[in-house]
C-alpha positions as CSV (number, residue, x, y, z in Angstrom):
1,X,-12.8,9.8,6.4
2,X,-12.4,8.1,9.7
3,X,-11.0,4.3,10.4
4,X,-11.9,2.8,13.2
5,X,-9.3,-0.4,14.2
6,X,-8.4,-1.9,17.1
7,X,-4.9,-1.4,18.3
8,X,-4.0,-4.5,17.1
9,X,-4.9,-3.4,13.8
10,X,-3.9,-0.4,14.1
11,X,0.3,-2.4,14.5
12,X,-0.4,-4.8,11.4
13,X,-1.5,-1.6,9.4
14,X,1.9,0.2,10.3
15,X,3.7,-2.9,9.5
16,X,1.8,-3.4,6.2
17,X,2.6,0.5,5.3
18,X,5.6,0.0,6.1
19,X,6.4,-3.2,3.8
20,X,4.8,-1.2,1.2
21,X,7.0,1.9,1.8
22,X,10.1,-0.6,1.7
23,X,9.4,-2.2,-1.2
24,X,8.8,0.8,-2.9
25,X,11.9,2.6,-2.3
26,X,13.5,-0.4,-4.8
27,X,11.9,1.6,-7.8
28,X,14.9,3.6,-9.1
29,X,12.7,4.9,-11.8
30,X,13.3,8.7,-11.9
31,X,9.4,8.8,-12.0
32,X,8.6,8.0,-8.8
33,X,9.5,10.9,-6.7
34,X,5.8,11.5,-6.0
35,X,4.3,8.3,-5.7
36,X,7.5,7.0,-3.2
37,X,7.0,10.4,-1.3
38,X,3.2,9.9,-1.0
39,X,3.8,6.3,0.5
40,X,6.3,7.5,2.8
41,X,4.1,10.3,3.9
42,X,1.5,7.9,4.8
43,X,3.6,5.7,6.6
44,X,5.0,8.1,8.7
45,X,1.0,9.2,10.0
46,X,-0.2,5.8,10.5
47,X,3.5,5.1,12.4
48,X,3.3,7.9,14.3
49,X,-0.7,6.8,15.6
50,X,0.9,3.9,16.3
51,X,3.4,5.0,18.1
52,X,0.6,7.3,20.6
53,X,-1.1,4.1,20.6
54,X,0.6,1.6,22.6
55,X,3.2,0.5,20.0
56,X,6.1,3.2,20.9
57,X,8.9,0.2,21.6
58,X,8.5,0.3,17.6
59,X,8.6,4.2,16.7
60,X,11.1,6.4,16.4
61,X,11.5,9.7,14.6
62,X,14.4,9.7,11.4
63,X,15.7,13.7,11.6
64,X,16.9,13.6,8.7
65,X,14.3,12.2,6.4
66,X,11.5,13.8,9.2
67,X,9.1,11.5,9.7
68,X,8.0,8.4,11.7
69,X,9.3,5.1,10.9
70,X,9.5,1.5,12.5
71,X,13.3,0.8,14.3
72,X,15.6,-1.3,12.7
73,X,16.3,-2.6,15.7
74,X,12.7,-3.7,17.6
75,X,13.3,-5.8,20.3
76,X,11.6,-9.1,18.6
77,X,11.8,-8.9,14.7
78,X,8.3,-7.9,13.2
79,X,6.1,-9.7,10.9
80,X,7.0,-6.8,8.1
81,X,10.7,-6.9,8.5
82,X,10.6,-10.5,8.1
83,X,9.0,-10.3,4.8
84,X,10.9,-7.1,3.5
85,X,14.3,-9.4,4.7
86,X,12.8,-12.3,2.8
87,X,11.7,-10.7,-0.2
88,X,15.5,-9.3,-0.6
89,X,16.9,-12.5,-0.1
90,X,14.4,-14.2,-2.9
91,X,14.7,-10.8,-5.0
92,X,18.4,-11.5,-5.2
93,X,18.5,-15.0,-5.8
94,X,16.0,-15.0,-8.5
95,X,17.5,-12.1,-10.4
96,X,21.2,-13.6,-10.0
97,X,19.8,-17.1,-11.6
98,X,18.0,-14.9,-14.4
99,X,20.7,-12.9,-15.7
100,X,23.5,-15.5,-14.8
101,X,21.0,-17.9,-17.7
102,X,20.1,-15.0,-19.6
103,X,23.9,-14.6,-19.7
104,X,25.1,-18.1,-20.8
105,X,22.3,-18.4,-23.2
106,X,23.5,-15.2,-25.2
107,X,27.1,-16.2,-25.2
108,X,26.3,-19.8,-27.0
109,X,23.8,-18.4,-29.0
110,X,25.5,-15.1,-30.2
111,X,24.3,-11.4,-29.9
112,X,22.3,-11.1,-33.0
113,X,20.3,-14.6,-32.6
114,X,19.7,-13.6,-28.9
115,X,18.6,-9.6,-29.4
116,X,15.9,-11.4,-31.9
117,X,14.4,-13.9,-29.8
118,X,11.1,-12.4,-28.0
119,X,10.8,-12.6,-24.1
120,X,8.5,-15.7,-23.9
121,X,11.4,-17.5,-26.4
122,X,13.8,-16.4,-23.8
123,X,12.4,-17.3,-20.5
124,X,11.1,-21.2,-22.1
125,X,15.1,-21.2,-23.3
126,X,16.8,-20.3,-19.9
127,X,13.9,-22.4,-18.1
128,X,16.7,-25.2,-17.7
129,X,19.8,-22.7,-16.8
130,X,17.6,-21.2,-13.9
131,X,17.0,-24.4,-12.6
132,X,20.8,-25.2,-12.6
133,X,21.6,-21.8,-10.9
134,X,19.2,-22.6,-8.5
135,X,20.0,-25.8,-7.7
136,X,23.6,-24.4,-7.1
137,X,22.9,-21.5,-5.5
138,X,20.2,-23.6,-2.8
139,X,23.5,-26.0,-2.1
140,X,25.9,-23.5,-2.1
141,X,25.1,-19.7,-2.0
142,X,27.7,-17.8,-3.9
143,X,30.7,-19.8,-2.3
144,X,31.5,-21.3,-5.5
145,X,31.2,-18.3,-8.0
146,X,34.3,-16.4,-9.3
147,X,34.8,-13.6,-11.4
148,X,37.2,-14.2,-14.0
149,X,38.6,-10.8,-15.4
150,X,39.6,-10.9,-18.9
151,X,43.9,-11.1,-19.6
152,X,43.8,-7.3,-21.1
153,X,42.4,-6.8,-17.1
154,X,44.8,-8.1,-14.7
């Protein structure tokens, strides 16, 4: 099979490869060996085209993974890295409001009442605790969260 893009195209489909190939390699399921290896396989061929194609400001070989990747450190920040940076910035946010809501909810509710409640009951429950997190957490980032260890923890 053949592809014929312009160069320009040929620079948003490394970028889009390798967005995918980031995002992917967030899977920590012991299952996706092959499937993260077949993306980063691809990414490294269209990279590497890339790279023979006017793009090579952007490419440089990884020795020890052996293959073609984007730099980190591109003069001007690409379209792709600012989308991987801003998908882990909303990532962490929105799992931090979760569980911090998930948390609370179980603690007033108890264990048993909370391990019984289905997923839907859970979300429409900690609806209002998200919003609080954040609410806070748009204001204030982390600055005024503390971990408070137990007295039997020092």
């Amino acid at each position: 099979m053949h592809l014929r893009l312009s160069n320009q195209e040929l620079a948003t489909l490394a970028e889009m490869a390798s967005l995918a190939a980031n995002v992917a390699s967030w899977n920590q399921k012991a299952s996706t060996g092959t499937q993260l290896k077949a993306f980063e396989t691809l990414e490294s061929k269209i990279v590497e085209k890339a790279g023979h194609n006017g793009f090579s400001e952007w490419v440089e070989f990884d020795e020890e993974r052996q293959c073609f990747q984007i730099r980190a450190d591109t003069p001007k920040p690409l379209f792709f890295q600012e989308c991987y940076e801003e998908f882990r910035n909303e990532s962490f946010w929105d799992e931090l409001a979760i569980r911090l809501s998930e948390r609370d909810l179980a603690r007033s509710l108890g264990n048993e009442t909370w391990e019984q409640l289905s997923e839907e009951q859970r979300r429409s429950r900690t609806k209002d605790l998200e919003k609080r997190y954040w609410d806070e957490f748009s204001k204030r980032g982390v600055e005024r969260i503390r971990l408070i260890n137990p007295s039997n923890e020092g």
